[in-house]
C-alpha positions as CSV (number, residue, x, y, z in Angstrom):
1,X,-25.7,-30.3,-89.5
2,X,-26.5,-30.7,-85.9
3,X,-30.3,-31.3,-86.6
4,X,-29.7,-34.6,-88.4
5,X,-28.5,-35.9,-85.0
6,X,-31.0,-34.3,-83.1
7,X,-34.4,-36.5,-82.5
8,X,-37.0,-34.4,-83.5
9,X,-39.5,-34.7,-80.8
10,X,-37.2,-32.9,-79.0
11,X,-37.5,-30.0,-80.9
12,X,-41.0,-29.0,-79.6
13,X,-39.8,-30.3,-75.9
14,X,-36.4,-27.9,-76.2
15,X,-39.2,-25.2,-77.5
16,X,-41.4,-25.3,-73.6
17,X,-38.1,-25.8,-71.8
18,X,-36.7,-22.3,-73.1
19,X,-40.2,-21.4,-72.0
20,X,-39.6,-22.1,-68.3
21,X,-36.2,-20.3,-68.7
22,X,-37.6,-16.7,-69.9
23,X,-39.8,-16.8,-66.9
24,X,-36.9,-15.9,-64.2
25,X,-35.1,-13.6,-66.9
26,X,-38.8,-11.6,-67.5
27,X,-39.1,-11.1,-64.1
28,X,-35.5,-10.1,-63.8
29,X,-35.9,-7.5,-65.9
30,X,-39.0,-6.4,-64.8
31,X,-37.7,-5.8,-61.5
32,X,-34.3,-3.7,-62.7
33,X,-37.2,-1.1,-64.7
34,X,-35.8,-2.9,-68.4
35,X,-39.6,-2.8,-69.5
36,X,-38.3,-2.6,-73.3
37,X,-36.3,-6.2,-72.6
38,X,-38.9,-7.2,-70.5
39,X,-41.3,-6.6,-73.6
40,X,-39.0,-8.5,-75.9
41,X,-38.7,-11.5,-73.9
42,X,-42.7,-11.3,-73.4
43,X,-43.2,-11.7,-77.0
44,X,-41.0,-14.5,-77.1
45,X,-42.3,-16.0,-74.7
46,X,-45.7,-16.0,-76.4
47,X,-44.6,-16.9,-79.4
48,X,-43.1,-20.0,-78.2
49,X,-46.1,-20.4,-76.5
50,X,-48.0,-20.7,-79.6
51,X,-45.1,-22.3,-81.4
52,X,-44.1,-25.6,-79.4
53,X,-47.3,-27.2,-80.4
54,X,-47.2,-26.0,-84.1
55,X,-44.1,-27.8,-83.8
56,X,-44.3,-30.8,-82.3
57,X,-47.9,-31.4,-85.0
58,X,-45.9,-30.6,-88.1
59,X,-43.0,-32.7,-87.3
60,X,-45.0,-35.4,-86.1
61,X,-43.0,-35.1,-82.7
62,X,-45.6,-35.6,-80.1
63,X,-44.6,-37.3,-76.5
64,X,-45.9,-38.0,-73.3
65,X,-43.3,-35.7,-71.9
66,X,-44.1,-32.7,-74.7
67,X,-47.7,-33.2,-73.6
68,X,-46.3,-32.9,-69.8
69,X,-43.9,-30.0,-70.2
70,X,-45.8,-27.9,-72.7
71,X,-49.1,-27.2,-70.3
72,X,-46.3,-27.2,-67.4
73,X,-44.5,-24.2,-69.4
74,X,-47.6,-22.2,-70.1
75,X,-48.5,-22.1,-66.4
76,X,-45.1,-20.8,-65.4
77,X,-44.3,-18.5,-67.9
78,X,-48.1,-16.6,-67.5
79,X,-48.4,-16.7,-64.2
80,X,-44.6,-15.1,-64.1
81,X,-45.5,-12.7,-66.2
82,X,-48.6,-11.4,-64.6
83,X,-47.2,-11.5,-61.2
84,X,-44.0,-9.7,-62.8
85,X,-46.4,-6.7,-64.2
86,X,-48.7,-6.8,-60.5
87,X,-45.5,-6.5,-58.1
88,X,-43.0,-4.5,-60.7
89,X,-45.3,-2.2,-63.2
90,X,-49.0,-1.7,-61.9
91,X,-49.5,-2.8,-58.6
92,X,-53.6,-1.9,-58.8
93,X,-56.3,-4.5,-57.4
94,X,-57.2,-5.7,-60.6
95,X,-54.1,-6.9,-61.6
96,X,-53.6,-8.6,-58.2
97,X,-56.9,-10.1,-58.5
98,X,-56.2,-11.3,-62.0
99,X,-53.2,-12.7,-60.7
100,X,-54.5,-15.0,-57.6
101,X,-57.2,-16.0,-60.0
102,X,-55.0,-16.9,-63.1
103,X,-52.5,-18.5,-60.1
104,X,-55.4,-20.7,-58.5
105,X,-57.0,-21.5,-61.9
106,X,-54.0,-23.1,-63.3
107,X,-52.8,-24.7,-59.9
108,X,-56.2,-26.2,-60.0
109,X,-55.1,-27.9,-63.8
110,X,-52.0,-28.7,-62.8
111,X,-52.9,-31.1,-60.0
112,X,-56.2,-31.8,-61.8
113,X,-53.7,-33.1,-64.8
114,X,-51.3,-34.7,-62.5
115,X,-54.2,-36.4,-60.9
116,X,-55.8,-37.6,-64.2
117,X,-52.4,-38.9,-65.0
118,X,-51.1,-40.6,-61.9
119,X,-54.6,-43.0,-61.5
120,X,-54.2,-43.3,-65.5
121,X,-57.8,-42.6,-65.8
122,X,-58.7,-42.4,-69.7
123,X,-59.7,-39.2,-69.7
124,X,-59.6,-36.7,-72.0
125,X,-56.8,-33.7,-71.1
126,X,-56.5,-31.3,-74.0
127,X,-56.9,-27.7,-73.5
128,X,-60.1,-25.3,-73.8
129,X,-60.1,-23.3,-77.4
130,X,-61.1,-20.7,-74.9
131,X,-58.0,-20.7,-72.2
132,X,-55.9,-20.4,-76.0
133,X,-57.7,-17.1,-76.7
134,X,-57.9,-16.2,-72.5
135,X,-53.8,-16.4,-72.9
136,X,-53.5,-14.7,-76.1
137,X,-55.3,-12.0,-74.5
138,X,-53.1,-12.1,-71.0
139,X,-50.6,-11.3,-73.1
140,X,-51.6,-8.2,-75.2
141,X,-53.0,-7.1,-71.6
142,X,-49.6,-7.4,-70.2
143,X,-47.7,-5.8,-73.7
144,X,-50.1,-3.0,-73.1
145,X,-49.5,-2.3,-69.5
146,X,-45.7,-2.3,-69.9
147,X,-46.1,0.8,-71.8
148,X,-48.9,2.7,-71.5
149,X,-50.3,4.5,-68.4
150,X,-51.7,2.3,-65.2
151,X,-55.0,3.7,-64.8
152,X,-56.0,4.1,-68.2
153,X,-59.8,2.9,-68.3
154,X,-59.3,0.7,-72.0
155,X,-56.8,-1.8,-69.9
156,X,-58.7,-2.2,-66.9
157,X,-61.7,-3.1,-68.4
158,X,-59.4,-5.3,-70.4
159,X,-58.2,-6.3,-67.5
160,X,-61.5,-7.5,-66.1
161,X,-62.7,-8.9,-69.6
162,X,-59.3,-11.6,-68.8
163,X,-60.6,-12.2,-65.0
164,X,-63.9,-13.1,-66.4
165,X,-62.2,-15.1,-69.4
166,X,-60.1,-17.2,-66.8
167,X,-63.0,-17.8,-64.4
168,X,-64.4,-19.0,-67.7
169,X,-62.2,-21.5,-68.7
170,X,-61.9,-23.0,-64.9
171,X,-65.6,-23.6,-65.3
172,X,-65.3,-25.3,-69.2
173,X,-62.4,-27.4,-67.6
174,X,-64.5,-28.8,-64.6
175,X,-67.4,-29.3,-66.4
176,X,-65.1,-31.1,-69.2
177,X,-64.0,-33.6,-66.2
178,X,-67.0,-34.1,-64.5
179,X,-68.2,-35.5,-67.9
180,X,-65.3,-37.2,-69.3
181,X,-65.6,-39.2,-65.8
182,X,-69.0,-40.0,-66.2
183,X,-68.2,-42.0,-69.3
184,X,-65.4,-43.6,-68.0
């Protein structure tokens, strides 16, 4: 009943918002040992992650905001998480350097992105296929390390594999601007 009053391009906005909200909660219950909730809200987390633009295309409920928010939600909610599973599950080098680099990498696009926006250059600010499959794989890295031993060999080279994937995507996205701003 409610829906019809609802506009539906807030749907997918509503969607990225909850988003930003499971961050604090993951890392709440990280840090009181509730891995199992921790685990739940992690999927959740993903699969709005993965859901809000599904959304937002199949209603036809895109907005400047929604294109704002959505990014803006990813970045908090995975960098939450994997500083939630460095400082309260598996406090190893690794994961702290996959941290500072996932942290710097997407500080990078968020001022890059805010940037862009505030000199309203025309430029082209959709994300790299690559950072999709880069998160999807931060994910299962963190699922795996809430429950299965610290030093196991499979999730540190996993681990690394994700390091290399994010250095990755930095380098698509600068060399995405450099020419999107040679044509404009």
């Amino acid at each position: 009943m409610i829906w019809k009053y609802l506009d539906k391009k807030y749907i997918p906005i509503g969607i990225s918002s909850f988003r930003i909200l499971l961050s604090p909660l993951f890392l709440y219950l990280l840090s009181v040992d509730k891995k199992t909730f921790g685990f739940v809200v992690l999927v959740l987390g993903a699969v709005t992650d993965f859901l809000d633009g599904y959304v937002a295309r199949s209603l036809n409920a895109t907005s400047k905001f929604g294109e704002l928010i959505d990014p803006l939600a990813d970045k908090v909610f995975v960098n939450c998480v994997m500083w939630g599973i460095y400082a309260y599950v598996t406090p190893l080098p690794s994961t702290l350097i996959t941290a500072i680099i996932l942290s710097v990498r997407d500080i990078f696009l968020l001022f890059g992105g805010a940037y862009i926006t505030f000199l309203k250059k025309n430029l082209e600010i959709k994300p790299v296929y690559m950072s999709k499959i880069c998160t999807a794989l931060i994910f299962i890295l963190c699922c795996l390390v809430l429950f299965i031993k610290k030093n196991n060999t499979y999730i540190i080279l996993l681990n690394y594999f994700v390091i290399f994937l994010i250095c990755t995507t930095m380098i698509m996205y600068i060399l995405r601007y450099i020419k999107n701003k040679k044509k404009s």
